[in-house]
C-alpha positions, 0 to 999 in steps of 0.5 A: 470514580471506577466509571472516569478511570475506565473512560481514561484508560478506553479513550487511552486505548483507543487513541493509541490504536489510531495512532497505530492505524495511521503509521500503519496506512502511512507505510502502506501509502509510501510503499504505494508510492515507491513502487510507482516510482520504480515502475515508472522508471522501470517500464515508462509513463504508467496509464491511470488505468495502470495506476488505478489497477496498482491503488487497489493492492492488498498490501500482500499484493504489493509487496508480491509487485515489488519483487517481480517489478525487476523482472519487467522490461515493458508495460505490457510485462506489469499489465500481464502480472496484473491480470494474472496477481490483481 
């Protein structure tokens, strides 16, 4: 009976922290997107180099894009971050 509860309470646990996981990548996925988007309309049609270089982001790493992309004003201002922050 001690050995079925245990079992209860690990796959419990565990199914718990994938749910956590998964909302986790979920948000991180949506700030993906949104600054994309922002980027977009920011400085234009994005390359799929660009796009690619933006995908490989640390979640730190976006969240340091989200607040420079206001400072852009063409592509080569995001390719130029990217080289020096990517």
């Amino acid at each position: 009976m001690a050995f079925s509860q245990a079992f209860l309470e690990w796959e419990q646990a565990t199914r718990q922290e994938g749910r956590q996981e998964g909302r986790q990548e979920g948000r991180q996925e949506g700030q993906r997107t949104l600054i994309l988007r922002l980027l977009t309309r920011q400085v234009g049609n994005l390359s799929e180099e660009t796009r690619s270089q933006i995908n490989t982001l640390s979640i730190e790493q976006l969240e340091a894009l989200a607040d420079a992309l206001l400072d852009f004003s063409t592509v080569t201002d995001l390719e130029t971050w990217l080289l020096n922050h990517g």
